[in-house]
VMD Tcl script that draws the C-alpha trace (Angstrom):
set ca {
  {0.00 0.00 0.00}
  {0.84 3.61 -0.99}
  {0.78 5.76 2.26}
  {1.25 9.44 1.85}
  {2.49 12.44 4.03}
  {1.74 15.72 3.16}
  {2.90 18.74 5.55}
  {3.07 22.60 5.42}
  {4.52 25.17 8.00}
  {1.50 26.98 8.07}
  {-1.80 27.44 7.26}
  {-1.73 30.33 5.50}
  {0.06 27.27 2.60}
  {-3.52 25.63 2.37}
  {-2.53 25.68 -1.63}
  {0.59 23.81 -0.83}
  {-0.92 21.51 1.02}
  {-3.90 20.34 -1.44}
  {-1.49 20.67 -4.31}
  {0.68 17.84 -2.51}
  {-2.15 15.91 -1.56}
  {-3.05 15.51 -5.01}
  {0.52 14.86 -6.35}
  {0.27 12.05 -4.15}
  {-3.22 11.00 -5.34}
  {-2.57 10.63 -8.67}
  {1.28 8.50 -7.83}
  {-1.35 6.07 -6.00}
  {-1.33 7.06 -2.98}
  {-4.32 5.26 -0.80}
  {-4.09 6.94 1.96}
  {-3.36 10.11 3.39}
  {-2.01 11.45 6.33}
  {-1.67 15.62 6.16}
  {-0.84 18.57 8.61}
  {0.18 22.08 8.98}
  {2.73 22.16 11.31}
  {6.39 23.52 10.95}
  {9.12 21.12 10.64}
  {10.58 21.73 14.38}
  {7.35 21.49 16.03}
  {5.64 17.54 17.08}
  {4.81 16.27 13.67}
  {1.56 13.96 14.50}
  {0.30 13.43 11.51}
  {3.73 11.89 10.32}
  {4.16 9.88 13.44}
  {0.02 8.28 12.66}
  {1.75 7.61 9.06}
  {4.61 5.90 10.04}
  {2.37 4.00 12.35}
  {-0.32 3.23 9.78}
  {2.38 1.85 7.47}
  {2.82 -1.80 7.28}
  {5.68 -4.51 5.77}
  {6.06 -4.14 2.30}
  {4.26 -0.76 2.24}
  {5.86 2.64 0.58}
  {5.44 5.81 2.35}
  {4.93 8.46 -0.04}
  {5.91 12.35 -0.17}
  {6.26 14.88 -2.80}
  {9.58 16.67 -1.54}
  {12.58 15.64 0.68}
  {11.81 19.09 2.76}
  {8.10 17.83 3.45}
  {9.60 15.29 5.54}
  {13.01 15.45 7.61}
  {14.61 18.66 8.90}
  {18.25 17.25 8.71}
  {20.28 14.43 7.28}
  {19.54 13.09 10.94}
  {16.32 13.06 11.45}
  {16.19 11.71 7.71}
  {18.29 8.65 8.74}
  {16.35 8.47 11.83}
  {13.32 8.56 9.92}
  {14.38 5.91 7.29}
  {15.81 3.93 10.24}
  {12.41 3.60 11.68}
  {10.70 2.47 8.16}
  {13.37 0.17 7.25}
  {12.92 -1.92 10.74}
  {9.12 -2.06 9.66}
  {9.57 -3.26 6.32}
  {8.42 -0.17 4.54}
  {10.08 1.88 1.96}
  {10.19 5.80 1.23}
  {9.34 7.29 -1.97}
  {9.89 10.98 -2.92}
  {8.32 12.13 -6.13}
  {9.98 15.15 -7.04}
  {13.73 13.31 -7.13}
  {12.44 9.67 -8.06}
  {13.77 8.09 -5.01}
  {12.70 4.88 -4.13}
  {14.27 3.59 -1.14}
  {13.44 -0.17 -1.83}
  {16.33 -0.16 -4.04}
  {20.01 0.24 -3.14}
  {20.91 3.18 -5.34}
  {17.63 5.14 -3.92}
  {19.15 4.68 -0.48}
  {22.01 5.99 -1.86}
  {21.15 9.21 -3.69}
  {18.94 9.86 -0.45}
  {21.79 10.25 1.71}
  {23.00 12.49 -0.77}
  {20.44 14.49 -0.79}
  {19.98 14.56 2.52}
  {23.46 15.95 3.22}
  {22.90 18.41 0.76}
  {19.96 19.86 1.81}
  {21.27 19.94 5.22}
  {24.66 21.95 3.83}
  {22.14 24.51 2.10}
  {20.37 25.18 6.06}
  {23.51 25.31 7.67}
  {24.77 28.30 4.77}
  {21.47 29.81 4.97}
  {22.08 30.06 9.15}
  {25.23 30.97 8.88}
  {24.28 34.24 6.53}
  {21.75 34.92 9.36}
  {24.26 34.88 11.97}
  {26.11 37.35 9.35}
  {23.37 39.77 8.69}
  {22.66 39.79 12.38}
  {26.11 40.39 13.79}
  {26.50 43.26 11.00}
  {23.05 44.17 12.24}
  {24.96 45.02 15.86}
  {26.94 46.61 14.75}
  {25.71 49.24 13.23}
  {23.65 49.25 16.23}
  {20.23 48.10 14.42}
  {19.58 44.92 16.27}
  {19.10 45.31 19.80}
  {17.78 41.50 20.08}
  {14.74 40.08 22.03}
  {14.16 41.33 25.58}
  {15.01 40.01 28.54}
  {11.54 39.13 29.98}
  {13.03 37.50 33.29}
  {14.73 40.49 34.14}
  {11.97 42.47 33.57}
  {10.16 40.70 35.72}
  {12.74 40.62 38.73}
  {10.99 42.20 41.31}
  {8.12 39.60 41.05}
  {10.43 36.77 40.92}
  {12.11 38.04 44.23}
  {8.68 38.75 45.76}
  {6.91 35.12 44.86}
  {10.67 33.34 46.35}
  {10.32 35.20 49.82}
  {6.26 33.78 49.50}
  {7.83 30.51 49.38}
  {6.30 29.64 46.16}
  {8.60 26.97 44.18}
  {11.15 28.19 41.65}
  {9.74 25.78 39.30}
  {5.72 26.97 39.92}
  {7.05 31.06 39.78}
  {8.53 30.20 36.44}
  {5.19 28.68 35.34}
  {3.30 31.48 36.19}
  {5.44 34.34 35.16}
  {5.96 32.66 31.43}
  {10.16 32.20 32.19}
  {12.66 29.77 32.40}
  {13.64 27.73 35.63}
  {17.04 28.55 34.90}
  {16.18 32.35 34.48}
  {14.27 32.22 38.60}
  {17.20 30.41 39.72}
  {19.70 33.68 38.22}
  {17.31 36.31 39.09}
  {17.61 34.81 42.69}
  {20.82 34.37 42.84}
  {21.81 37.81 41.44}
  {19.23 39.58 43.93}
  {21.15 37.35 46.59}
  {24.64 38.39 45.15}
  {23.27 42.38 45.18}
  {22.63 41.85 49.10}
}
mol new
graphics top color blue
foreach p $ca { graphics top sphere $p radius 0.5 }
foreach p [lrange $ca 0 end-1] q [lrange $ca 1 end] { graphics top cylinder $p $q radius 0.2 }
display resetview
């Protein structure tokens, strides 16, 4: 059986998403697993797919990107199929990992399209530095400091560092160095 994943980042891609659905349709595809979700975020649908999926079953998608986020989780990904029995197809490079060379040229791919994210980071990092300094980026605020007073307040309460981060919206760690900066100011 033909299983297919389909997946966009969000759902503003509706388009996207039924144009994939029915590139996968008309490869023969029977059935469909689909979601809007981005690529770092818990990917359900794929996990239901992967679960569907039986022995000697192919699952389906129409682009490497609509499935892994690095050559890792790609192997990781493949990993889990190949202990089941089931292949991967991807229509837009004709890889069909039921064969050796489609395992191959995967890999390939993989690494490549995990080069290309690690460039396109690295030119963020760039632009961002360059950004500082000319003094344009000033960077996200630091909402646990803002919020010191609070912090300090809720400790001497007695409420937990764990239940103060929980209802301030910060970071364990960030309690823990608020307190121990308003100890070290003492």
């Amino acid at each position: 059986m033909l299983v297919g994943y389909a997946r966009t980042s969000t759902v503003e891609q509706q388009a996207g998403l039924e144009a994939q659905g029915r590139d996968l349709k008309a490869a023969g595809v029977e059935k469909l697993f689909s979601e809007q979700t981005s690529a770092v975020a818990p990917r359900r649908a794929l996990e239901q797919a992967i679960d569907f999926a039986r022995e000697g079953d192919a699952i389906v998608v129409t682009k490497l990107d609509r499935l892994a986020r690095s050559v890792a989780d790609l192997v990781r990904i493949v990993e889990r199929l190949t202990e089941k029995g089931v292949a991967l197809r991807i229509l837009a490079m004709g890889v069909d990992t039921a064969t050796p060379t489609g395992k191959l040229v995967l890999n390939v791919l993989g690494a490549i399209g995990q080069f290309e994210r690690e460039v396109m980071l690295e030119r963020q990092r760039e632009g961002v530095a360059k950004a500082k300094a000319a003094g344009r980026y000033k960077g996200r605020k630091p909402t646990a400091r803002a919020k010191s007073a609070e912090i300090v307040r809720l400790a001497c309460e007695g409420v937990k560092r764990e239940d103060i981060a929980k209802r301030l919206g910060v970071g364990v760690a960030s309690v823990y160095r608020v307190l121990a900066e308003a100890r070290a100011a003492q």
